[in-house]
Structures are given as C-alpha cells and as structure tokens.
C-alpha positions as CSV (number, residue, x, y, z in Angstrom):
1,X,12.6,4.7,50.0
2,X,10.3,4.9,46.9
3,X,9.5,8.7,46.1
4,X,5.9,9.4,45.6
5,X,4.5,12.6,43.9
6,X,0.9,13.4,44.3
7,X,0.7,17.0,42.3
8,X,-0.9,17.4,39.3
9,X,2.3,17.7,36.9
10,X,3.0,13.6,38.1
11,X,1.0,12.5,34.7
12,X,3.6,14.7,33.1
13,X,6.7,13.7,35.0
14,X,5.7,9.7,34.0
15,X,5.5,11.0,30.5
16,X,8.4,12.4,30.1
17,X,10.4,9.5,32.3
18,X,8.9,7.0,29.3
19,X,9.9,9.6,26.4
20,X,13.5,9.8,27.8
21,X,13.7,6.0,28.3
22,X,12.9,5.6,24.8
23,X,15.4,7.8,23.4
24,X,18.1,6.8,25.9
25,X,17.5,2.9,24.9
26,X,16.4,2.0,28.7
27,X,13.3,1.4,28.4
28,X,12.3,-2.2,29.6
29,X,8.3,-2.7,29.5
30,X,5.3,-0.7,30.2
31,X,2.3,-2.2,31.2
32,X,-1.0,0.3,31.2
33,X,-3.8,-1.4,33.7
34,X,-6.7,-0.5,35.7
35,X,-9.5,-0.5,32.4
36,X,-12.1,2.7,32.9
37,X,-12.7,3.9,29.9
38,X,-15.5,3.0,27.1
39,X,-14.3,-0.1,25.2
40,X,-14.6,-2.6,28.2
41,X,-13.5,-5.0,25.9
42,X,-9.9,-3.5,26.4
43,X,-8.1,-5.0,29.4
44,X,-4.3,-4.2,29.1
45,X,-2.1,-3.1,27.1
46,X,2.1,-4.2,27.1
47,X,4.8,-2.4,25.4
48,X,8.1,-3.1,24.9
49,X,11.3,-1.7,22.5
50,X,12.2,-3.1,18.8
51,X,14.3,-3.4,16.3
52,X,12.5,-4.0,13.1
53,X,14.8,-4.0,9.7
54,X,17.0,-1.9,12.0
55,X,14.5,0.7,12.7
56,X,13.3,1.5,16.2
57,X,9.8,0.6,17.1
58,X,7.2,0.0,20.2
59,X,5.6,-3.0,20.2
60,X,2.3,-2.6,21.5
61,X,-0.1,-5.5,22.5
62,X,-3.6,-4.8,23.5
63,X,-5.6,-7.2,25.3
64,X,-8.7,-7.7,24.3
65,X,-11.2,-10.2,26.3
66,X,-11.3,-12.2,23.2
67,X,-8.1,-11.4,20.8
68,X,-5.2,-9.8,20.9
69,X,-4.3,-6.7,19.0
70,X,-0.4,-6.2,18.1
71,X,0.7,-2.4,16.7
72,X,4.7,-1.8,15.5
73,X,4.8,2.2,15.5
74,X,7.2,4.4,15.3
75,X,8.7,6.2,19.1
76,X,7.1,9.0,18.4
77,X,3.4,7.6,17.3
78,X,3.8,5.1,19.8
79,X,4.0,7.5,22.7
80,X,1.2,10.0,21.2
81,X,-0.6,7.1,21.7
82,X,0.2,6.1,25.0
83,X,-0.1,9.5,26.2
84,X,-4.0,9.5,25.1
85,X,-4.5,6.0,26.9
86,X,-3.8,7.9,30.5
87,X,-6.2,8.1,32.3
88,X,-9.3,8.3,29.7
89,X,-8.9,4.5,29.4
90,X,-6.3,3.3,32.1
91,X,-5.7,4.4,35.4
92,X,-2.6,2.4,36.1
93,X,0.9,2.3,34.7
94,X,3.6,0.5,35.2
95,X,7.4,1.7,33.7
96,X,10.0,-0.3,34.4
97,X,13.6,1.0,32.9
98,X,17.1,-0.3,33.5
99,X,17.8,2.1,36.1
100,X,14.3,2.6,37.7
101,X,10.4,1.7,38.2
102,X,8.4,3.9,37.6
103,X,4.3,3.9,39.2
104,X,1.6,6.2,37.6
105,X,-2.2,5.4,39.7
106,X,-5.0,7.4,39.8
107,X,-6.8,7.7,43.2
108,X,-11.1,7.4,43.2
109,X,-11.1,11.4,42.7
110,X,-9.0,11.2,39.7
111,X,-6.1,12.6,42.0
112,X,-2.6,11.4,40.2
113,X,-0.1,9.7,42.5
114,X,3.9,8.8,41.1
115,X,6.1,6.2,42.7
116,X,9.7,6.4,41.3
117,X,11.9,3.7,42.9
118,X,15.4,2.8,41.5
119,X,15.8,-0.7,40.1
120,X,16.1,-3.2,42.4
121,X,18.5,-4.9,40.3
122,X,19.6,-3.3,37.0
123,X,17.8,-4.3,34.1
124,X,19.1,-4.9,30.6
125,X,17.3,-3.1,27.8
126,X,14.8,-5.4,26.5
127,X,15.2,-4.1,22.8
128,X,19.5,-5.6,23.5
129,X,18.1,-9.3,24.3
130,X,15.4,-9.0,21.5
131,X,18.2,-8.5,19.0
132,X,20.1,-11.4,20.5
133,X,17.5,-14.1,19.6
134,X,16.3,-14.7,15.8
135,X,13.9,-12.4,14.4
136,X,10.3,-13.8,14.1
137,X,7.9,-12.1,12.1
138,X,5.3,-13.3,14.1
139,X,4.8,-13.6,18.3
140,X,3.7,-16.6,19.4
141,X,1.5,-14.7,21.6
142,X,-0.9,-14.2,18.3
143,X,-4.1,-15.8,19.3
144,X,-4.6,-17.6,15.7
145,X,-1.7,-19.7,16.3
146,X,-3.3,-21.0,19.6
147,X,-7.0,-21.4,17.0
148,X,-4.7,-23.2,14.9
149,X,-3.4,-25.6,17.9
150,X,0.4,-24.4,17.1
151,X,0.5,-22.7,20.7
152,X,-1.4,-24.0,23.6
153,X,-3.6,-21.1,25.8
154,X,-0.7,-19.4,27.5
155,X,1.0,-18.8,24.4
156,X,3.5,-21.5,24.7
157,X,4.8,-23.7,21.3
158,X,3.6,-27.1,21.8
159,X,6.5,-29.2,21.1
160,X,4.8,-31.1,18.4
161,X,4.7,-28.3,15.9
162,X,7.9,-27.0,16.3
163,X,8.4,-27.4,12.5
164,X,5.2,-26.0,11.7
165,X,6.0,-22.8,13.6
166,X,9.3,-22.2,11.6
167,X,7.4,-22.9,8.0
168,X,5.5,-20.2,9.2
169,X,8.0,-18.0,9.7
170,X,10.0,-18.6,7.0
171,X,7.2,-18.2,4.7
172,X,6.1,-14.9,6.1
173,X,9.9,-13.8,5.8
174,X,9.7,-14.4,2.6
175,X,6.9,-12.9,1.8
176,X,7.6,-9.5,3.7
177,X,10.9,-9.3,1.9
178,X,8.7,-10.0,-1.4
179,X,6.2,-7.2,-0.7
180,X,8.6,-4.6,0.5
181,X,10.3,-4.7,-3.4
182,X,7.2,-5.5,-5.3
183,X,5.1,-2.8,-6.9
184,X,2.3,-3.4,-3.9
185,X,4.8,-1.5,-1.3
186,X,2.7,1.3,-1.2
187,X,-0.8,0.1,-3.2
188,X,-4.2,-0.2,-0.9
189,X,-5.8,-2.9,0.1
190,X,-4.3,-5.7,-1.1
191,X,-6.4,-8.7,-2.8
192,X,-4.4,-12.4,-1.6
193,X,-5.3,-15.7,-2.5
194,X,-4.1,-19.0,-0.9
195,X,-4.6,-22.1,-3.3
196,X,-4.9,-25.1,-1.3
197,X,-4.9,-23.4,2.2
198,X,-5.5,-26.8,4.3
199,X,-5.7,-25.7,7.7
200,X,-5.1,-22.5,6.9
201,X,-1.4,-21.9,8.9
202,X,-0.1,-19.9,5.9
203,X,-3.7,-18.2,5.4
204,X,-3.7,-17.1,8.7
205,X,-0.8,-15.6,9.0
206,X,-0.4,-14.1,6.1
207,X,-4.2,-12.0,7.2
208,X,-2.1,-11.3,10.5
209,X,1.4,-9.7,9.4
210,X,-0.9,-7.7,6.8
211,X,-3.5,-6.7,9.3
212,X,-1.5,-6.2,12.6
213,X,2.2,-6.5,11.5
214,X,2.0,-3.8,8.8
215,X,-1.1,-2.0,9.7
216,X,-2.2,-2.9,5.8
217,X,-5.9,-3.3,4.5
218,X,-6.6,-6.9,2.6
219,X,-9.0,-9.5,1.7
220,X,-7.4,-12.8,2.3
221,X,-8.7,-15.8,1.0
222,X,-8.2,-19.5,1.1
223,X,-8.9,-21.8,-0.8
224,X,-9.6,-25.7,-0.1
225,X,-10.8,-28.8,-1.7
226,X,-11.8,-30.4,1.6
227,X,-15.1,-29.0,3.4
228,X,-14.6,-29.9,6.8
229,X,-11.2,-27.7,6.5
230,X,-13.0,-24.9,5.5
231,X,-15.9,-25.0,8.1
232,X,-12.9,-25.4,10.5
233,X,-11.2,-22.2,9.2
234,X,-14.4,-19.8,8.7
235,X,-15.1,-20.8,12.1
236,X,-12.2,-19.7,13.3
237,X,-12.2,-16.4,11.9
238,X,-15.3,-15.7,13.6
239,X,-14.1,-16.6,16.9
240,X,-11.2,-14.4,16.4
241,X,-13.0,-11.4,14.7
242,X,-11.2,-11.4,11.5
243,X,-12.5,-9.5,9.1
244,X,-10.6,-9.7,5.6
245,X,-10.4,-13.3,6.1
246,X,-12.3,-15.9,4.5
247,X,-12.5,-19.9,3.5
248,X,-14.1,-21.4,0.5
249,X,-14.5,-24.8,-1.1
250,X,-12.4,-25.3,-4.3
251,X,-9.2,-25.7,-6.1
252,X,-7.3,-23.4,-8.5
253,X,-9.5,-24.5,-11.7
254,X,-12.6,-23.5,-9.9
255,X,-11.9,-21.0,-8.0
256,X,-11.0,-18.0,-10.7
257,X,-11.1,-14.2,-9.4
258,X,-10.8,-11.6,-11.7
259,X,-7.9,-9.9,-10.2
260,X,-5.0,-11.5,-7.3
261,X,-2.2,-9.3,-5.9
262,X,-0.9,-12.3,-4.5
263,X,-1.5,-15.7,-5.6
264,X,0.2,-18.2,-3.5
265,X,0.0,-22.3,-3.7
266,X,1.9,-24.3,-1.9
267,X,2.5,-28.3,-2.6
268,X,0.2,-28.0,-5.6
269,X,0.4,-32.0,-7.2
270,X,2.0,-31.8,-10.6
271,X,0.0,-29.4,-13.1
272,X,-1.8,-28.2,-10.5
273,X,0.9,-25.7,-9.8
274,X,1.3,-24.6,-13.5
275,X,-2.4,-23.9,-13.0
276,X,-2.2,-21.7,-10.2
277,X,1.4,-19.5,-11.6
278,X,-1.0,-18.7,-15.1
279,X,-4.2,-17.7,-12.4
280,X,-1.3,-15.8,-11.2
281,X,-0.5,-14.4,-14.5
282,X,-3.9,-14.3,-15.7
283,X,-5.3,-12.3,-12.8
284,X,-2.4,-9.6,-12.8
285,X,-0.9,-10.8,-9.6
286,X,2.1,-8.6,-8.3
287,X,3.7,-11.5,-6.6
288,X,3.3,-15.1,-7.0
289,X,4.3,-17.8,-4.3
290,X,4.6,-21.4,-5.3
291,X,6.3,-24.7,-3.6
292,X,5.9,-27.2,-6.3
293,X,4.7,-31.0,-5.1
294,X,5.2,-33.7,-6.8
295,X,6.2,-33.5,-10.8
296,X,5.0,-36.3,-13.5
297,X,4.4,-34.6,-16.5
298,X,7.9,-34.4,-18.2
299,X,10.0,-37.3,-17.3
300,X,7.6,-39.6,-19.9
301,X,8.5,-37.6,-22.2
302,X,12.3,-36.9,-21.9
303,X,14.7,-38.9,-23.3
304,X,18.8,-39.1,-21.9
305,X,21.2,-37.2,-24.2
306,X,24.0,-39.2,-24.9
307,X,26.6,-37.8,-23.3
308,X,24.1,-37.9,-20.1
309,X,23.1,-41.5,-20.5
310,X,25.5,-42.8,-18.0
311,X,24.1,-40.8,-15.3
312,X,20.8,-40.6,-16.5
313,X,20.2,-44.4,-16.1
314,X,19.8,-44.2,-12.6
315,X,15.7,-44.3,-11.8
316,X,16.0,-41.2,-9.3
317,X,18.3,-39.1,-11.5
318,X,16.2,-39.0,-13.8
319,X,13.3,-37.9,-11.4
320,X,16.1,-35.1,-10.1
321,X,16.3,-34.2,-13.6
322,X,12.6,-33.7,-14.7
323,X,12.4,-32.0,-11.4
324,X,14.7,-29.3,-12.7
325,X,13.7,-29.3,-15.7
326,X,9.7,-28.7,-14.9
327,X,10.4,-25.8,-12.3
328,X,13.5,-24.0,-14.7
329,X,10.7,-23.9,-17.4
330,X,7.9,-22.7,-15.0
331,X,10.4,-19.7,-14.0
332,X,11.5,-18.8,-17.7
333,X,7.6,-18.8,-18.5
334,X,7.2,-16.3,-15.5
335,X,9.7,-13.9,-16.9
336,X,8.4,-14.3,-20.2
337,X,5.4,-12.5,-18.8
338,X,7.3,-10.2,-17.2
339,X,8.5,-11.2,-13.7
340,X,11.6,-11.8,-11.8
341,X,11.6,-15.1,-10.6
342,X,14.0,-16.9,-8.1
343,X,13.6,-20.6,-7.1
344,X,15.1,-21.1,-4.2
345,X,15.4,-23.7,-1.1
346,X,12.5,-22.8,1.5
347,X,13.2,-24.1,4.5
348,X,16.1,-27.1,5.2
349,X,15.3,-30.4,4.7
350,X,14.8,-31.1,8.2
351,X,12.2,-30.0,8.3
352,X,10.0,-30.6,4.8
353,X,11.0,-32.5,2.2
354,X,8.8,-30.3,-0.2
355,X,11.7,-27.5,0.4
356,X,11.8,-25.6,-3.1
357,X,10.4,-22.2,-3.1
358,X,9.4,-20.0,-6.7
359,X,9.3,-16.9,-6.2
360,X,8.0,-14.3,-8.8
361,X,7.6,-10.8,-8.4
362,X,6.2,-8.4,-11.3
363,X,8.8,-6.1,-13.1
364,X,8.7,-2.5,-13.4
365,X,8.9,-2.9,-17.1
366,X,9.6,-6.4,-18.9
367,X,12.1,-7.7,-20.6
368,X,12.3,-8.4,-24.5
369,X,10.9,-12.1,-24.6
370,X,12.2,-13.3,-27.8
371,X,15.8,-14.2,-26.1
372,X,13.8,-16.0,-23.5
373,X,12.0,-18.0,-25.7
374,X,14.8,-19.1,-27.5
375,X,15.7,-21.0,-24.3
376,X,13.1,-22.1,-23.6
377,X,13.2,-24.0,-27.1
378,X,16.8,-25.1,-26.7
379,X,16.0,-26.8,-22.8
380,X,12.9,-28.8,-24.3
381,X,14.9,-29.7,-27.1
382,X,17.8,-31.0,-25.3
383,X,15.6,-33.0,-23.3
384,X,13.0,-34.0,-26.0
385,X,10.0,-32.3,-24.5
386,X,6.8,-32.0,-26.1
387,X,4.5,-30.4,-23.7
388,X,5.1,-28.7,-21.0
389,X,1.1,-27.7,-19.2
390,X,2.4,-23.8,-18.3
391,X,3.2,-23.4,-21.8
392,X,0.0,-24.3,-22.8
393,X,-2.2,-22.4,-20.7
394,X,-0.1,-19.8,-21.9
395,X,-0.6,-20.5,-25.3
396,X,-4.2,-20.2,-24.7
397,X,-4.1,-16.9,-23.8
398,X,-1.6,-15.9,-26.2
399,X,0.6,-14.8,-24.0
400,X,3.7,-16.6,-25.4
C-alpha cells in the first residue's frame, strides 16, 4: 500500500526525495503539472538527468501553449528552481526514481498531500540509457524542427529527412566544439551571420543551441538570395517567438555588416565562398564556418608539372587537384590573417557529397606571416597559378 502524508513538511519531504535522487543517480523523470500560477501560457514542465561533456545536468523542458522552452542547469540551479515552481505555479508533481514514485498534489485549500509507492518494477536511471545512445545537441522535441518539416507534430523524425537531421547535428557539433575554444567562450551577445541560409535548418538551429542550449544572448541572421525563402523563415520566427532571429534578402556581396562573430556559408558556388571567408575577415569574425561548393577558378589556369603529368591527364584528377589546391590556399590565407584553420570532412559521403568542412577560428596572437607567404608562393607556382579571388580581396585591403 502507497503511503500518503498529508502534513505540512510533505512539500519538504518530496524535496528532499528529488535532491537525494539526484545525487544518488536515481532519479528517472519529474513531471510538474496542474498550471495555477500567472503565466497561463505555462502548461508543464519535464525533467530528466544528463550527461553533458561529462558534467551532470537537468534537462528541463517547459511547455508552453505555443513553443517549447529547453534549460541545461546545473543540479543544484536546477532544483532551486524546481523548488520555486511548487505550488506558486504547479500544484502537481510527479517523481518517478528507480526505486520509487513519488506523488506531490495540492488539495482546493492549498492542503499538501504525498504518495510514496515503491517502483512497480525497477527502473533504470534515465541519465545510464541517455549515455548509451549518441549524443545530439539538439532534441528533436525542438519545435523549429517540426516549422522546418524535419519532425512531424509529435516530435517524431519523418523518415524523409533523416539525413537532414544528422547535417544538423553534425554542424552544431562542430560549432559548439568551435565556440567553446574560441575567444567568444565567455563574450556577450554574440553577432552570427548565415550566408546563404535557404531554409534556414542551420539558421535555426544555430539561434536554438545559442538561445536554449547555452542560455547565450545573439542576433542571428540569415541570409538568402531567394524571397519566397525568406518570407518562409521570418514567418516562422514569428510563429515560434524568436527573438534574435531574423531573414533578409541577399548574398554575401550585398549583405555587409560591420562586425560578425560568426560568419558561416555553406555550399557557397566558387568565389562565392572566398567572398564570404574575407566578410569573415573583414568584419572581425571570431570564427568562420565554410563548406566550399563547386570550384572553377583555378583549374584554367593550372598547368600539370611534369613529373605529375601521367596522373594529371585524367579529366577528374585534375578537378581533385584544383579542388585541393583552391581550399589549401583559402586556409593558408586564413592563417595569414591570424586564424587556425582545419579543413576537414563534415559529414560522410552518404550522406552529402558537398562533405568538406573549413574551419577557422581566431588566434590569441598571430603568427609571423612572412613563412606563410612563402607557401603560398611556392603552391601557386608549382601549379602555375595566377589568381587566386581570396588573395585578391585580400590584396584590396592590404591585408597580405
């Protein structure tokens, strides 16, 4: 038989049953229910144990009529919080442990009434089968993604954009590795622009980890040639009560702010990424994000060394070639002006054939350029370059 306590210490007792299942590792879920208090718009809210770069958190999601709201706190912030929820604002909770539920409900007077009731079967930690599946930096609960028609209304993947959804996360990996060893780890609000934002997946989500994954301010904006894209973003960010976020029409030549934080482009065509890495540089940007499209501008102009000839015959070595040769002179460029750069593969080839990844993040202090330089001359040379459309932006500025 359930016990029940009706005297006034059972708000306490519930309390301190969550606290201890917290620091045991037992808790499972706790679901606060029963709105009363003065933001109606507030219906639930769920929490549940993480493991987030191997530090303990709560995961608290608050349901909203229209959005949801997702917090990652600390234990100890988490259940400060909680504690202020009851019963100002709920007047029903639900703890469920691995050993026991636990029921907190307030009667009409305000009376508080606890239900403890051992397991009916024991439960596993939900923090141990979190850990067991890959990490996403995003939930597909977010209500974006279902805006966005990557999850249908009950927060389920739709098959279809399967591969969309792991882009996604792969890019936001990336780019929370990025910002937790740039110089922005600890600036304010944080100034992002997405070159070429189509339907705004990457846009989006960047605005979300920032906003509700990291609790950070920032003014995220895309970018996009195509009208009816941004009408279809901007309205979606009114729906879903983002503010921050924004859409407007243009490319990287048109669109020129005086100062980025980030400036990502992804599948710029040909020069059109060497435009957006110098609005990168140009604009001070602490981290630059490119995936490079299509690349025409060199292979005119190179010619096959000799002792390359044989292999270099071949139509699509040659396109391999120029390939490397465009984005290893892009990345030289980039430390020139003083970042670290990496080009990497972004996701497997499964799943995008537009897989290369350049990441640049600014350096503390940068490095003599004149060795850098000297490469730079020697690659073009060996290859017979001319021009390369970074360089001469660059050039422009007087930067190299």
């Amino acid at each position: 038989m359930p016990a029940v306590h009706t005297d006034l210490d059972a708000r306490e007792r519930f309390l301190e049953a969550l606290s201890q299942s917290v620091q045991a590792g037992q808790l499972v879920k706790l679901v606060l229910a029963r709105p009363v208090g003065q933001t109606p718009e507030l219906q639930r809210i769920t929490v549940k144990p993480l493991q987030i770069k191997g530090q303990p958190r709560l995961g608290l999601v608050l349901r909203y009529t229209t959005r949801d709201l997702t917090r990652h706190l600390p234990p100890e912030q988490a259940l400060e919080a909680i504690a202020g929820y009851l019963p100002g604002e709920f007047r029903n909770a639900h703890l469920a442990t691995t050993g026991e539920t636990l029921q907190l409900e307030y009667t009409k007077k305000g009376k508080p009434m606890l239900h403890r009731a051992a397991a009916a079967q024991p439960a596993q930690a939900a923090v141990q089968a979190h850990d067991r599946e890959k990490h996403r930096y995003l939930a597909l609960e977010r209500p974006f993604l279902a805006a966005l028609g990557v999850t249908d209304r009950n927060g389920q993947l739709i098959p279809a954009m399967s591969r969309k959804w792991k882009q996604i996360n792969k890019f936001i990996e990336v780019f929370d590795h990025a910002l937790a060893t740039s110089p922005l780890r600890d600036a304010g609000t944080l100034s992002v622009a997405d070159f070429g934002s189509g339907k705004g997946y990457l846009t989006f989500a960047v605005h979300d980890h920032l906003a509700h994954g990291l609790g950070r301010e920032a003014q995220v904006t895309g970018v996009e040639l195509r009208p009816d894209m941004v009408r279809l973003c901007n309205e979606a960010t009114q729906v879903l009560e983002r503010p921050g976020l924004r859409f407007e029409c243009g490319d990287v030549r048109s669109v020129v702010p005086a100062h980025l934080d980030v400036m990502i482009a992804l599948h710029a065509c040909d020069t059109a990424t060497d435009h957006a890495i110098h609005t990168g540089i140009r604009t001070g940007a602490a981290i630059i994000l490119c995936s490079p499209c299509c690349h025409k501008e060199l292979r005119p102009q190179m010619h096959s060394p000799e002792v390359l000839g044989p292999m270099l015959q071949y139509g699509l070595h040659m396109g391999q070639q120029a390939e490397m040769a465009t984005d290893a002179l892009r990345a030289l460029y980039l430390e020139v002006c003083g970042y670290d750069t990496k080009v990497f593969e972004f996701i497997s080839l499964e799943h995008t054939s537009k897989n290369k990844m350049i990441l640049a993040i600014k350096r503390a202090q940068p490095r003599d350029p004149a060795a850098l330089l000297e490469k730079i001359q020697a690659l073009k040379a060996f290859y017979g370059i001319q021009h390369h459309c970074l360089e001469a932006l660059l050039k422009g500025d007087a930067r190299v």
